[in-house]
C-alpha positions, 0 to 999 in steps of 0.5 A: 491475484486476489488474496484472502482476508479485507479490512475496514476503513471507517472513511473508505468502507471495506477493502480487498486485498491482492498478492502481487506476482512478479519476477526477481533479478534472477527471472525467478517468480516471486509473490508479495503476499497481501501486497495491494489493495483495493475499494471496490465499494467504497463510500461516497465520499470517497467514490473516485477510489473506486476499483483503483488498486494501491500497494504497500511498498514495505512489501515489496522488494523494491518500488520506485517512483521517477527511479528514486527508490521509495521507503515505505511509511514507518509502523506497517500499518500504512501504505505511504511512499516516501521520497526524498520530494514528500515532507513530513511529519508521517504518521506510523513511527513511534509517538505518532499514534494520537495524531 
């Protein structure tokens, strides 16, 4: 469901936020507050993204990807998803900023 609130990106342009709705082991209904965003707008360079909708998993409860458990990419500001197949070095942790 959309969720208040957007953000710039001086590549992609403005970004809209949504609040991800889903259920826990229990069957109880469960919302992840700001959780995905999306471009609908994006510049030119980066039209392919278009409508496309990405998730932050540190938001998440959990988010896997071929059933491996991911880990969300350090610092919150990013929504990297890291398994053990991505190699780093990842920006976000500390000492990272100038990079």
């Amino acid at each position: 469901m959309p969720a208040e609130g957007s953000s710039w990106c001086e590549f992609k342009g403005r970004a809209a936020y949504f609040d991800v709705v889903g259920v826990d082991e229990e069957g109880c209904r469960v919302v992840a507050a700001g959780a995905a965003w999306t471009y609908l707008d994006p510049t030119p360079a980066f039209a392919a993204v278009a409508g496309h909708i990405a998730l932050y998993p540190g938001r998440m409860t959990r988010c896997t990807v071929d059933g491996e458990a991911v880990r969300p990419q350090e610092g919150g500001f990013y929504g990297g998803w890291v398994t053990s197949r991505v190699v780093g070095p990842f920006k976000g942790s500390p000492g990272t900023r100038g990079w």
